[in-house]
GULUM-34965 format. One record per residue (C-alpha): x, y, z negated; residue number from 1. Coordinates in steps of 0.2 Angstrom, whole numbers, plus 2048, in hexadecimal, padded with zeros to 3 digits. Each point is the difference from the previous one (the first is absolute). Example, Ala and Ser with C-alpha at 12.3 -4.5 7.8 and 13.67 -1.06 7.14 Angstrom:
BEGIN
BAFI    x    y    z  seq
BAFI  83E  7EA  7D9    1
BAFI  806  811  803    2
// end
This chain:
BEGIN
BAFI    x    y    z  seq
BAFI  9C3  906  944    1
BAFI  811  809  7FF    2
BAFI  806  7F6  80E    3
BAFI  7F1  805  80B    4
BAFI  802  811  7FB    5
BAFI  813  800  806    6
BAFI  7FD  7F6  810    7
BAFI  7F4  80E  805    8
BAFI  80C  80D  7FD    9
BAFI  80D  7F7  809   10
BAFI  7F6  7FF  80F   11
BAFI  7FA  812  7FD   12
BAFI  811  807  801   13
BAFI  804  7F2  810   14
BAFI  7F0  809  809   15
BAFI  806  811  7FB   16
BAFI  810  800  806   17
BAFI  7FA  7F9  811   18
BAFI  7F5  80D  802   19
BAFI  80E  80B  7FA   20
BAFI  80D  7F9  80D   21
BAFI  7F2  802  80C   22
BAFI  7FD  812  800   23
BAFI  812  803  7FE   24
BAFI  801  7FA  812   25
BAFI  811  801  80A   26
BAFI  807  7F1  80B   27
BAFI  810  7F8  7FF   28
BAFI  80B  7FE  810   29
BAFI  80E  7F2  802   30
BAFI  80A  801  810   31
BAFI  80D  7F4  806   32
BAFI  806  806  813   33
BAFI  7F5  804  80C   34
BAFI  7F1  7F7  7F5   35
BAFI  7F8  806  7F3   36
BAFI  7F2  7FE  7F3   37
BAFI  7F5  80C  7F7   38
BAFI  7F1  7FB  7F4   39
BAFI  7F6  809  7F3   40
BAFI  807  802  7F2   41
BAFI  7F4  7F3  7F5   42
BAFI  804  7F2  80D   43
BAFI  811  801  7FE   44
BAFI  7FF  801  7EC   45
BAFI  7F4  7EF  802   46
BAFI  80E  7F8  80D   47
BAFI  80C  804  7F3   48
BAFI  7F7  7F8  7F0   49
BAFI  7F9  7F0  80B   50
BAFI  813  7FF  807   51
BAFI  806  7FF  7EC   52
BAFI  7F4  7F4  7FC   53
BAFI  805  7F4  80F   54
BAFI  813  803  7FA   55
BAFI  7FB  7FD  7EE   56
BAFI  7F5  7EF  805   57
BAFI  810  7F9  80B   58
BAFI  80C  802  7F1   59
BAFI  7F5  7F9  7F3   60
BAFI  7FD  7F1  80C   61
BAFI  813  7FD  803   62
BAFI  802  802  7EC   63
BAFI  7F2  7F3  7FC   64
BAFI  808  7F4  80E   65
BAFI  810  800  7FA   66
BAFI  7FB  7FE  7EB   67
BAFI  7F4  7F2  808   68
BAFI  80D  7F1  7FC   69
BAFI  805  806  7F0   70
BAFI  7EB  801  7FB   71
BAFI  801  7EC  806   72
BAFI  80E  7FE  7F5   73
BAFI  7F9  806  7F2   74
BAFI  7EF  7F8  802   75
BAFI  809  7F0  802   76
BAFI  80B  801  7F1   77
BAFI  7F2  806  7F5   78
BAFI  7F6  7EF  806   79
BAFI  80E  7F6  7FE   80
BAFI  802  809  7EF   81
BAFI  7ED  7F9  7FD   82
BAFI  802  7F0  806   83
BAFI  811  7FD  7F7   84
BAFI  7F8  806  7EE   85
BAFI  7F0  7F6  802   86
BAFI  80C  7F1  803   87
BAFI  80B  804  7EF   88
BAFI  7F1  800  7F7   89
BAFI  7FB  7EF  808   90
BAFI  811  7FB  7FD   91
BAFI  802  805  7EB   92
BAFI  7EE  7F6  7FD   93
BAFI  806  7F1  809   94
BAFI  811  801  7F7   95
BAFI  7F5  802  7EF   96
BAFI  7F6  7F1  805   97
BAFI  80E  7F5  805   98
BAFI  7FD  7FF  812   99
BAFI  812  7FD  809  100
BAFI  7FB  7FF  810  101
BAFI  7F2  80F  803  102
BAFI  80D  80A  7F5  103
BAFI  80E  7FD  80D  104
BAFI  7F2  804  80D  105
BAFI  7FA  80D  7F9  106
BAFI  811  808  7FD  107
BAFI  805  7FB  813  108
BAFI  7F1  80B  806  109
BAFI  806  810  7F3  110
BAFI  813  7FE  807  111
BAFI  7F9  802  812  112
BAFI  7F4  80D  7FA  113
BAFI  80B  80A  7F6  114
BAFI  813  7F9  801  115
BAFI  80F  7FD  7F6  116
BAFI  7FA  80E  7F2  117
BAFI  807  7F9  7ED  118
BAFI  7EC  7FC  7FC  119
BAFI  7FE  7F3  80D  120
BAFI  811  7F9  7FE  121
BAFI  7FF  7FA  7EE  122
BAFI  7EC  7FA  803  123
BAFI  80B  7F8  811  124
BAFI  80A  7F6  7F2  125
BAFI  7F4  800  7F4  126
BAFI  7F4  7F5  80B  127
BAFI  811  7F5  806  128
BAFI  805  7FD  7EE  129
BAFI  7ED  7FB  7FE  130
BAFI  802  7F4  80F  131
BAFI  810  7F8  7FB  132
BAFI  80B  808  80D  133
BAFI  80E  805  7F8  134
BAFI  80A  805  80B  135
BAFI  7F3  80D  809  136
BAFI  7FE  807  7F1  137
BAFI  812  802  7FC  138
BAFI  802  808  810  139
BAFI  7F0  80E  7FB  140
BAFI  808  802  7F1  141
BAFI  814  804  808  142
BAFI  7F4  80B  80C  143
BAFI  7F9  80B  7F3  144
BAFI  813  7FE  7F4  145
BAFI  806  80B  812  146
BAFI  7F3  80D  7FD  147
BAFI  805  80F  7F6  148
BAFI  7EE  804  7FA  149
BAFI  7FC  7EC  7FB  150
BAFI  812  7FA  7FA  151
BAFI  7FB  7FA  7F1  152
BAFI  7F2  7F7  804  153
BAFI  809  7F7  80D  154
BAFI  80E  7FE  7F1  155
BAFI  7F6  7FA  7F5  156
BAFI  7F6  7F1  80A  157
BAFI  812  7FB  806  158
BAFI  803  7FE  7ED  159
BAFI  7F1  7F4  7FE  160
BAFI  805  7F5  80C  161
BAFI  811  7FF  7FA  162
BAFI  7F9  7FD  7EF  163
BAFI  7F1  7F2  806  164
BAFI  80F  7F7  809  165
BAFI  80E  800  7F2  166
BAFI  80C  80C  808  167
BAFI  804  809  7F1  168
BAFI  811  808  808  169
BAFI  7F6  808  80F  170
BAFI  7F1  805  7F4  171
BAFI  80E  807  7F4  172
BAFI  806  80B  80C  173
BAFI  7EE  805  807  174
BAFI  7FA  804  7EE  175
BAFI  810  80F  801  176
BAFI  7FB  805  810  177
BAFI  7F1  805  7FD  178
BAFI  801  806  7F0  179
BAFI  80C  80C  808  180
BAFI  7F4  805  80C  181
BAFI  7F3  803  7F2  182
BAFI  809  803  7EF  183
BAFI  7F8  7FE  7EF  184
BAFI  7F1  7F3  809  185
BAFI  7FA  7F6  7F2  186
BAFI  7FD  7F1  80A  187
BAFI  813  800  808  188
BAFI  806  802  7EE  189
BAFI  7F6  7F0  7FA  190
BAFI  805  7F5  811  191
BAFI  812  804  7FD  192
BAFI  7FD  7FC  7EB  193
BAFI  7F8  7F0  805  194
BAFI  80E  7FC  80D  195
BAFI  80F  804  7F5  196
BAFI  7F6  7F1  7F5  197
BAFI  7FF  7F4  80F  198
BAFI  812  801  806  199
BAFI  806  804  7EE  200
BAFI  806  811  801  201
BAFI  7FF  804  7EE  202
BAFI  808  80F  7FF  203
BAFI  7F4  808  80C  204
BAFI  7F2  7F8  7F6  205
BAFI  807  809  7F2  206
BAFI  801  80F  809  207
BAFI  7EF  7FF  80A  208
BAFI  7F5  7F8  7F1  209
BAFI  7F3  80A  7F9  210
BAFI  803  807  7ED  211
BAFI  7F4  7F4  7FA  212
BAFI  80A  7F2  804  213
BAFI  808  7F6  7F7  214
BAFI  812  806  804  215
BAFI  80B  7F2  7F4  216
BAFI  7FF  7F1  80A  217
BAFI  802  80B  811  218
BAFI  810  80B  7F7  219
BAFI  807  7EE  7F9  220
BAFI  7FE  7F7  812  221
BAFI  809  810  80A  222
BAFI  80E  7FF  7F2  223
BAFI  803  7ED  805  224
BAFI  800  807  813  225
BAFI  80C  80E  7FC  226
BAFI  813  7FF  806  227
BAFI  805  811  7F5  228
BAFI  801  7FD  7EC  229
BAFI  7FD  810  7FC  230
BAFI  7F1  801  80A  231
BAFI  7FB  7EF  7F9  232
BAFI  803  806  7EE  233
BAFI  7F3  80F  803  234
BAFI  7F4  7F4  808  235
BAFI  801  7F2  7F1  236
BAFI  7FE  810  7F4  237
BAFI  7F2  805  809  238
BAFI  7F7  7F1  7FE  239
BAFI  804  7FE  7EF  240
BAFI  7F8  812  7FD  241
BAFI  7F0  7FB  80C  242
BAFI  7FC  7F2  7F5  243
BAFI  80B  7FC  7EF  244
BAFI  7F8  7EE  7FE  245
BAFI  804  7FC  811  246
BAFI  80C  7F1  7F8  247
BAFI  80A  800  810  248
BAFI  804  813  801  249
BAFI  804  800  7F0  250
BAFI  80C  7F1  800  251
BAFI  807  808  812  252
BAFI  803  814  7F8  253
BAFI  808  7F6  7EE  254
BAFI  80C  7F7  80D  255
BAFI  808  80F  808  256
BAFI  7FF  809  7F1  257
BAFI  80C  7F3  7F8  258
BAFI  809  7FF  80E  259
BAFI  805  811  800  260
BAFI  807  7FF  7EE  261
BAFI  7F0  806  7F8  262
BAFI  7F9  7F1  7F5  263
BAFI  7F7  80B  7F4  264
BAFI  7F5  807  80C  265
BAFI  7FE  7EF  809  266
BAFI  7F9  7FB  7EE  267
BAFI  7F3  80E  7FD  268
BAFI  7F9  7FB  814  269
BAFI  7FC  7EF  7FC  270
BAFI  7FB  807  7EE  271
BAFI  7F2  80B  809  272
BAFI  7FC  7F2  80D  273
BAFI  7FD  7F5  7F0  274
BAFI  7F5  80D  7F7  275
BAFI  7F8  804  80F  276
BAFI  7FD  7EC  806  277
BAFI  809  7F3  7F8  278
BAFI  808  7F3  80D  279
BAFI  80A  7F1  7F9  280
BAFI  80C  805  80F  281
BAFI  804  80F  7F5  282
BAFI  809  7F8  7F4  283
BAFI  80F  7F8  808  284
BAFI  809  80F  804  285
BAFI  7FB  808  7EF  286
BAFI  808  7F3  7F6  287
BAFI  80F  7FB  80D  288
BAFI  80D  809  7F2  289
BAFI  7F9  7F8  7F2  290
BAFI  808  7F0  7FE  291
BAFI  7FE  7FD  7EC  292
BAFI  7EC  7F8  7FE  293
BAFI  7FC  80A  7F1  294
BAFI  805  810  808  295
BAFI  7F5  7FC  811  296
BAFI  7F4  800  7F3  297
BAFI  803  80F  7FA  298
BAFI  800  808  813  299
BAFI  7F1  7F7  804  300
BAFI  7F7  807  7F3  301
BAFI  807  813  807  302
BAFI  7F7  7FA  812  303
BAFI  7F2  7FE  7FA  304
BAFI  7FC  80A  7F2  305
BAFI  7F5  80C  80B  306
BAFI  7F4  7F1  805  307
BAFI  801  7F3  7F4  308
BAFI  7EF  7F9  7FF  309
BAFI  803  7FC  813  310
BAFI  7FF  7EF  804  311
BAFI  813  801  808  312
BAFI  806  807  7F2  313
BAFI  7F9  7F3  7F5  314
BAFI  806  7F2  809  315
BAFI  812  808  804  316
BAFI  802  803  7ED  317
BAFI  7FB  7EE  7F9  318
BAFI  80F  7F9  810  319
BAFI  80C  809  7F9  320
BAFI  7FD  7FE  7F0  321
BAFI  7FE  7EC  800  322
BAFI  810  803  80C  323
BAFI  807  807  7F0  324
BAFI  7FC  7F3  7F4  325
BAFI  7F3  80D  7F8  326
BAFI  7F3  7F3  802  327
BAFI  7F5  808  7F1  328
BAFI  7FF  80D  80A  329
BAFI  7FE  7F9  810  330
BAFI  7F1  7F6  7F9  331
BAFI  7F6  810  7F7  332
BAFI  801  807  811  333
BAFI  7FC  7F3  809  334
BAFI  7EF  7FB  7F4  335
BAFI  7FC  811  801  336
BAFI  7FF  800  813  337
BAFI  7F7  7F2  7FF  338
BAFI  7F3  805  7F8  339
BAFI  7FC  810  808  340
BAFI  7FB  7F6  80F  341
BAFI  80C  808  80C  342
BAFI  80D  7F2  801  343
BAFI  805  7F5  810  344
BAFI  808  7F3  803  345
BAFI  811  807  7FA  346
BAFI  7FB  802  7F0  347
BAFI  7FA  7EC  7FD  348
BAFI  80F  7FA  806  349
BAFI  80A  80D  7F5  350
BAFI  7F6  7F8  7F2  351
BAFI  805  7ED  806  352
BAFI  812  805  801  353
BAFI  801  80A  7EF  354
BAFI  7F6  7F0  7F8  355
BAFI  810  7F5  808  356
BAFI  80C  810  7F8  357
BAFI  7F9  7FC  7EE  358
BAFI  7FC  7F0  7FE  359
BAFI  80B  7F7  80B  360
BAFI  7FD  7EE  809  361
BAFI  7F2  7FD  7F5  362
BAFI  7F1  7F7  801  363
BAFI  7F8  811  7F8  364
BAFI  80B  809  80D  365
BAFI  7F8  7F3  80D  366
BAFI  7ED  803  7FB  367
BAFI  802  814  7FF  368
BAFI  806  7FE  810  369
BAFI  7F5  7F8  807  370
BAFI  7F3  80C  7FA  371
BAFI  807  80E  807  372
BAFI  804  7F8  80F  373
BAFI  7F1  7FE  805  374
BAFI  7FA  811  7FD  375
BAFI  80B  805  80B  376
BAFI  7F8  7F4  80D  377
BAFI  7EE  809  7FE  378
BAFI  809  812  7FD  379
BAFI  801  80D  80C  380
BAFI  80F  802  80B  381
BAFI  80E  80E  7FF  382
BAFI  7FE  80D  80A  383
BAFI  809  7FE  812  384
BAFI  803  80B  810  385
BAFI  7F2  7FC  80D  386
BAFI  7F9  804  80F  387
BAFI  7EF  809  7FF  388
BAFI  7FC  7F9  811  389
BAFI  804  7EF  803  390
BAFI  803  7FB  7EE  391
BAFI  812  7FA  801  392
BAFI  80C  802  7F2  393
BAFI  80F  808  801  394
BAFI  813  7FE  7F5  395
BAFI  801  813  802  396
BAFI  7F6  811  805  397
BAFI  804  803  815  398
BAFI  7F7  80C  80B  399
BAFI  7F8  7F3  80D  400
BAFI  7FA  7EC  7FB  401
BAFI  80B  7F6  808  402
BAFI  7F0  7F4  800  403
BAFI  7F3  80D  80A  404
BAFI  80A  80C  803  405
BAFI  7F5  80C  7F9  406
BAFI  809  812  7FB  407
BAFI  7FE  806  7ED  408
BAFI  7F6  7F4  7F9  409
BAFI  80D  7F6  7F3  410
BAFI  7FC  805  7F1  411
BAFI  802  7FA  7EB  412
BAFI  7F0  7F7  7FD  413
BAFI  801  804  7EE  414
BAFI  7FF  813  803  415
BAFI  7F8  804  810  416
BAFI  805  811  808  417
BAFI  7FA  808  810  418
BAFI  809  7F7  810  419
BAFI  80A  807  80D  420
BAFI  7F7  805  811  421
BAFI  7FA  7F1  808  422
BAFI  804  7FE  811  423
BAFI  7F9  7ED  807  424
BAFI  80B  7F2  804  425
BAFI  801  7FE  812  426
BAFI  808  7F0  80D  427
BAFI  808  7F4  7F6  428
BAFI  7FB  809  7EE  429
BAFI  7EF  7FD  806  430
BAFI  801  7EE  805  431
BAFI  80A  7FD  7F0  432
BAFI  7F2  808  7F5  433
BAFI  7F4  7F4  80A  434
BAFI  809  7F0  7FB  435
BAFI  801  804  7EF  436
BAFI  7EE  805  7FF  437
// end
């Protein structure tokens, strides 16, 4: 209603100023030499506003021709824009549903539609990788590495090539890259944990595993790697302080300690280690300046004093005490153990040897013997370094099987601890784990 309202008074005023103009009258004159023309001064007002419209129309017209192209331009990237998504979407479902060949199709059509653009490269390499080709999608995948905006992803399916294929080197290298280009990415920091593990890096294990890991076995293996002593020193501390009843860290830490004049404190290492794990490897070193029998007695009985009921401190006592001649001794021990049900083998041939000790070459020497001999047969055995993985024993702790080639999974069966980061056996590892399987 207000619209018709203000139409009407439009024309109103349009009427009234005709009427106006027409009884204002006059003429309007326009000479140019010798001719000359004169109209009424309402014609020459309407010549004038139909001349500005005819101006007006001729400019618009040039102005539409010449934005004509880029309107085709635009209409033409929006319905390649179209056609390019629908095929992306074409292309993820067949990618979900395993379809190589419609995938590479689908992204065929998206890369005409829509060109090089980061989405359409990685589904381009994507869809290769799918396919088996993969060199085409090595090739995407340096394609996007180039872009400023899609680095990374191109980064980081290079990296999983080189990781599929065994190149640890150039996957190494890739891993740094990109977590140059993205700092603090979680996934880069677990590639290059897991790759420090494969090429055995362990000092960048060390450095890049996570705090719930079990840092002795990775701190003991870069200490073996390190050239500096020092830094070696610190390395073997630090695994002794990760994990006190890691026998091998323990043993490693007491050796430097002695070797740098400090015997004492070499002594109250393996003195923790034993309180905290008992390992017959342990006792060696501990008794190595205590030549006289009765008095390694005496020092075996200050190892173990913090874990005496242990079944290693029970059969390193009744050893060394039969090694003593203290064969009373040796023998309550021994019974003792026995009895509790913990005992291994060790213990029964402990007994056949002790019977031998008291008796002599006897025929009651022969029969105890005998008995305990073959206790021993149906006994448990002592506790051993093995692999979790393949089963293999071992004659001391490493960071890899030398059997599977698995990483962090030799451990002392008698007390089992949480492994090393396992990172699979590959080539020749792999095929050896398959021959002894």
């Amino acid at each position: 209603m207000r619209r018709a309202i203000l139409i009407l008074a439009v024309l109103a005023a349009g009427v009234a100023l005709a009427l106006w103009l027409a009884s204002v009258g006059g003429s309007v004159e326009v000479r140019v030499g010798e001719y000359g023309i004169d109209t009424p001064m309402p014609i020459a007002l309407l010549i004038l506003a139909l001349g500005f419209l005819l101006l007006h129309g001729i400019l618009s017209f040039i102005g539409w021709m010449r934005r004509l192209p880029g309107r085709v331009r635009t209409r033409r990237a929006e319905r390649n824009r179209a056609e390019g998504d629908a095929a992306v979407t074409r292309a993820l479902v067949a990618l979900g549903a395993g379809t190589a060949e419609t995938a590479r199709l689908e992204v065929r059509k998206a890369r005409a539609a829509l060109g090089d653009t980061p989405q359409v490269l990685l589904l381009t390499a994507e869809a290769e990788r799918l396919s088996g080709r993969e060199e085409a999608a090595e090739e995407a995948f340096r394609a996007l590495a180039s872009r400023e905006d899609s680095r990374f992803l191109g980064l980081r399916g290079l990296l999983r090539q080189a990781m599929a294929r065994g190149d640890w080197d150039a996957a190494l290298a890739l891993a740094r890259e990109a977590e140059s280009v993205q700092p603090g990415a979680a996934w880069v920091r677990e590639e290059r944990a897991q790759l420090a593990l494969r090429t055995r890096d362990w000092r960048e294990a060390l450095a890049l595993a996570p705090p719930e890991a079990p840092r002795a076995g990775l701190a003991l293996a870069a200490a073996e790697q390190e050239p500096d002593p020092n830094r070696a020193s610190e390395l073997e501390r630090e695994a002794f302080q990760a994990d006190p009843g890691f026998a091998p860290a323990a043993l490693a830490h007491a050796r430097r300690l002695r070797d740098a004049g400090s015997p004492r404190r070499a002594r109250a290492v393996l003195e923790a280690a034993w309180a905290a794990s008992p390992h017959p490897d342990l006792a060696p070193p501990y008794l190595e300046d205590e030549p006289d029998p009765l008095m390694r007695v005496k020092a075996v009985e200050a190892l173990i004093r913090r874990n005496p009921g242990h079944p290693e401190s029970q059969i390193l006592l009744a050893r060394t005490a039969l090694d003593a001649g203290l064969t009373g001794r040796a023998r309550g021990v021994l019974e003792a153990f026995v009895q509790s049900g913990r005992a291994d083998r060790r213990a029964f041939l402990l007994l056949s040897e002790l019977e031998e000790a008291e008796k002599g070459d006897t025929p009651d020497a022969r029969a105890a013997q005998a008995h305990w001999l073959r206790d021993a047969a149906n006994a448990a055995p002592e506790p051993r370094w093995r692999c979790a993985n393949c089963g293999t024993d071992h004659a001391a702790w490493g960071p890899v099987c030398s059997a599977c080639g698995t990483v962090g999974q030799i451990a002392w069966t008698a007390t089992p601890r949480t492994a090393m980061p396992v990172a699979a056996p590959t080539g020749a590892a792999t095929a050896a784990a398959a021959d002894a399987a």
